[in-house]
C-alpha positions in Angstrom: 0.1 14.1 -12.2 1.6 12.5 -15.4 3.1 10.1 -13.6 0.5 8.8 -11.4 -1.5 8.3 -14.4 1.3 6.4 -16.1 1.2 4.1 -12.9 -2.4 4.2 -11.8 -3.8 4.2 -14.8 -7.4 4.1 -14.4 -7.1 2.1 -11.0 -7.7 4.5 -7.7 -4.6 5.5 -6.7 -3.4 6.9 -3.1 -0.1 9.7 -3.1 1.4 10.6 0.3 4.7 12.8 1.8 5.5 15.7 2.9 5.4 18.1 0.3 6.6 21.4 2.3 3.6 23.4 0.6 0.5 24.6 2.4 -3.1 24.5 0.8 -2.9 27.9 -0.1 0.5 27.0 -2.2 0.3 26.7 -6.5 1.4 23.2 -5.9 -1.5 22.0 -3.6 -3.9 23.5 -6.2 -2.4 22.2 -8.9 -2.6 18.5 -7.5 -6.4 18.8 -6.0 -7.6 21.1 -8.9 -8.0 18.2 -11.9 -11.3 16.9 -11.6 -11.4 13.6 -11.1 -7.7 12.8 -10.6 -7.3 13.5 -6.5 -8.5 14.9 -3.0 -7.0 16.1 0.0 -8.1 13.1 2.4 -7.9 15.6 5.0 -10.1 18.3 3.6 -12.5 16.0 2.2 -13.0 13.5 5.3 -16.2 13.2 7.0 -14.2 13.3 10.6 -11.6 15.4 11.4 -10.1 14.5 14.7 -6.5 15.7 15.8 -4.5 19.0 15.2 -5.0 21.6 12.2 -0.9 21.2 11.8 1.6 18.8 10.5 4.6 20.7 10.4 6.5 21.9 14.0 9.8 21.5 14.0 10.4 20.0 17.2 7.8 22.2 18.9 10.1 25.2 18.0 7.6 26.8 16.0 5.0 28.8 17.8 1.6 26.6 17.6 -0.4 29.4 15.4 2.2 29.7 13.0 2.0 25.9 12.6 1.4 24.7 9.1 -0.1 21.4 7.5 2.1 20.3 4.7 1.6 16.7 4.8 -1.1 14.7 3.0 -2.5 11.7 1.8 -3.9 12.4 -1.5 -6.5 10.1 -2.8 -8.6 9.3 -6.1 -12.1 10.7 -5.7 -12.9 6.9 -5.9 -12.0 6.1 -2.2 -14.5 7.2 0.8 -12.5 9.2 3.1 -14.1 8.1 6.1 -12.0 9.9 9.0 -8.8 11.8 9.5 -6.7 12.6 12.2 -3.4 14.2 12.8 -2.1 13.3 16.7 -0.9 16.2 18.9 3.0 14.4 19.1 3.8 17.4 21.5 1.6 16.3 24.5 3.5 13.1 24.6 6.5 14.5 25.7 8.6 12.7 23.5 9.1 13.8 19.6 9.8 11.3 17.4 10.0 13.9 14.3 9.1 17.6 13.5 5.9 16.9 12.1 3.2 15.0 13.1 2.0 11.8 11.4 -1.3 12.2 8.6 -3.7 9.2 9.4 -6.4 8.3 7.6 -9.1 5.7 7.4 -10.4 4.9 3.7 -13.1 2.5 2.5 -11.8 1.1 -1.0 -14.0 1.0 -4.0 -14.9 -2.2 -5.4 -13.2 -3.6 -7.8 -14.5 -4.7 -11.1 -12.8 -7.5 -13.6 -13.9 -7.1 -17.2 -13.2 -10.7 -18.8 
């Protein structure tokens, strides 16, 4: 989180990846715990459309042991809007093991001091 703020500075800032964690995981509490800082786009989004799941290795892993630990994390500055993660496994063809995080934000407005 020290290094976001050395880049972002005060400017909203979005962080994305796969961070092999799950929401119940230190890490995830320690990134969406700092007031202020950033959300889970996912858990904060005003639609939720898709699967609960990010993570299935190929469709090896049995769908209800299927974890989500891939996010977009945003600053509390951005309306989160909708999120979705596709279903990859109904297309028949897997590109990866884990299924994509997409999101749709509205950007705060920026101000210019002068």
């Amino acid at each position: 989180m020290q290094r976001l703020d050395t880049i972002a500075g005060e400017a909203p800032a979005i962080l994305t990846g796969d961070f092999n964690v799950n929401a119940e995981s230190e890490a995830y509490k320690r990134a969406t715990s700092m007031p202020g800082v950033l959300v889970d786009s996912y858990a904060v989004a005003d639609e939720k459309t898709g699967v609960a799941y990010t993570y299935h290795d190929f469709d090896r892993i049995p769908e209800g042991e299927r974890q989500k630990i891939d996010y977009i994390f945003v600053s509390p500055a951005f309306d989160v809007q909708r999120t979705e993660i596709p279903d990859e496994s109904t297309s028949g063809t897997l590109m990866s093991d884990h299924n994509p995080v997409i999101t749709t934000l509205a950007c705060p407005a920026q101000t210019t001091t002068e």
